[in-house]
N, C-alpha and C positions, 0 to 999 in steps of 0.2 A: 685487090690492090697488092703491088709489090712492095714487100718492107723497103726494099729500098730505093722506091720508086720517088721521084718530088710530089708533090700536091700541093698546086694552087690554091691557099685558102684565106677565106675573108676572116673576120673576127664575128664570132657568134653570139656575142652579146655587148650591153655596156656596160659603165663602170657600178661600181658598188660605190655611194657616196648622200651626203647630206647638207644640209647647212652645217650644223656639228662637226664634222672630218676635223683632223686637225692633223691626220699625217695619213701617206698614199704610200700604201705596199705596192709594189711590181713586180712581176712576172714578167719574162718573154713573149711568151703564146700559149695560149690552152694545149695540153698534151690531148692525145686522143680519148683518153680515159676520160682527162674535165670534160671535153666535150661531146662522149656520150654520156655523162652524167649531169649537161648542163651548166656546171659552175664552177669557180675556182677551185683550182687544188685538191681534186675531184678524183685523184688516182685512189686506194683504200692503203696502200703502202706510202704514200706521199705524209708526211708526218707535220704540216703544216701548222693546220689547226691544233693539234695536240702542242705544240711548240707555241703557237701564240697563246693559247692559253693558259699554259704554264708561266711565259714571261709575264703576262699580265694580272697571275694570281686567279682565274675563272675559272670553272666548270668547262668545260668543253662542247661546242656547241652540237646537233646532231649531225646526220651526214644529208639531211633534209636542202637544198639550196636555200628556203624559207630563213630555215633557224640558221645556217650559217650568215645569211644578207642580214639577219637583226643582230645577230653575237657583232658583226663588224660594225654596225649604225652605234649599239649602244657601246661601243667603247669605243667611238671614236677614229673609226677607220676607214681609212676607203681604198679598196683595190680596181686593180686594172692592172693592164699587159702594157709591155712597150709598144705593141707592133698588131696594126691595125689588119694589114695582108702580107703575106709573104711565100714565098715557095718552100718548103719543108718536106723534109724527110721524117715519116713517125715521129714520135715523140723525141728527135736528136736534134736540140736548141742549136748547135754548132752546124746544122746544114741550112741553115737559115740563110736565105737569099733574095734577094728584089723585095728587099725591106717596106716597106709602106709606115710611119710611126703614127700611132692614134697622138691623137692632140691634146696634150697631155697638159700645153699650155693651159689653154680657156678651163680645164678642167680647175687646175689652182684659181684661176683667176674668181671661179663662182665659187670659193668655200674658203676658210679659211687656213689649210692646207699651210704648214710652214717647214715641214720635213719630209721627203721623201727618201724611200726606201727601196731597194730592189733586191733580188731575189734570186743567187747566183750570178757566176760571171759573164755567161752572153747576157741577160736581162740588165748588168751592169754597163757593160760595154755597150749595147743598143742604147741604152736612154745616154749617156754621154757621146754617143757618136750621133742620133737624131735628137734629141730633145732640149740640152744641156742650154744650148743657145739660146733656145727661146724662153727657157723659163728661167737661168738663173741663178738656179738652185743644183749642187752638188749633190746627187744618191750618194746614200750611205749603205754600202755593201753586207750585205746578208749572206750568210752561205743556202746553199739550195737544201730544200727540204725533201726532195725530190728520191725517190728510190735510189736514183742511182750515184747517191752522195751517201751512202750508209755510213762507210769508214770513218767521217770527220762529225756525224750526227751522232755520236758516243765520247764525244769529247768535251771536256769542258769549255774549251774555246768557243764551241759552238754555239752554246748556252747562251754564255760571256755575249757573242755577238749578235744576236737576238735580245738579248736582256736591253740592247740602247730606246728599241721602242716602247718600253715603258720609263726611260727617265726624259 
């Protein structure tokens, strides 16, 4: 493959979620890295979990997909992507094209879900440009955890902005 080639791709899995959930993290799309490792936020520089576990006071889960689907059940979380298929360039959220949005609706509808989340600025921008209508509900903007957001992941704002999913 060419890096800067598109690739047509489906979503490779479903959501992470419970009776329990009471609030939905989102992402864009799996990067290539999640998805040879199977699961969210699955790059080894990606600082996700380490950041959710700090705002919420926990041990940090392993790099297992098992132990991270229980870390998010037992406290209450449930993740998924905005974007069901789409044309893509590697891991660059910004060449994102012929959008397809997972349904993100029905997803609220089965759990008791009352705050969603998202997770940088195109994963913001996709759920308010497909999803916003049907559910309702305003994301509340996260900065990316993502490698290539280092700069702003050594600030305190950043913290700050992740700290709202534990109040």
């Amino acid at each position: 493959m060419v890096k800067n080639e598109y690739l047509h791709l489906t979503y490779p899995w479903g959501p992470v979620y419970d009776d329990n959930s009471s609030i939905l993290i989102l992402g864009s799309f799996p990067s290539p890295k999640s998805r040879e490792n199977g699961f969210y936020y699955g790059h080894p520089q990606n600082v996700f979990w380490k950041t959710l576990s700090a705002v919420l006071g926990v041990d940090e889960p392993g790099t297992d997909p098992g132990d991270r689907r229980k870390f998010c059940l037992k406290n209450r979380i449930a993740l998924w992507d905005v974007i069901a298929e789409c044309d893509i360039k590697g891991a660059d959220d910004v060449s994102i094209k012929n959008a397809v949005p997972n349904d993100i609706k029905t997803l609220l509808e089965k759990t008791g879900i009352t705050k969603v989340f998202t997770t940088g600025k195109t994963a913001t921008r996709l759920y308010e440009r497909y999803c916003y209508d049907q559910t309702g509900i305003h994301a509340v903007y996260l900065p990316s955890t993502s490698p290539a957001n280092r700069a702003l992941q050594g600030k305190p704002e950043f913290m700050e902005a992740w700290g709202m999913i534990s109040s």
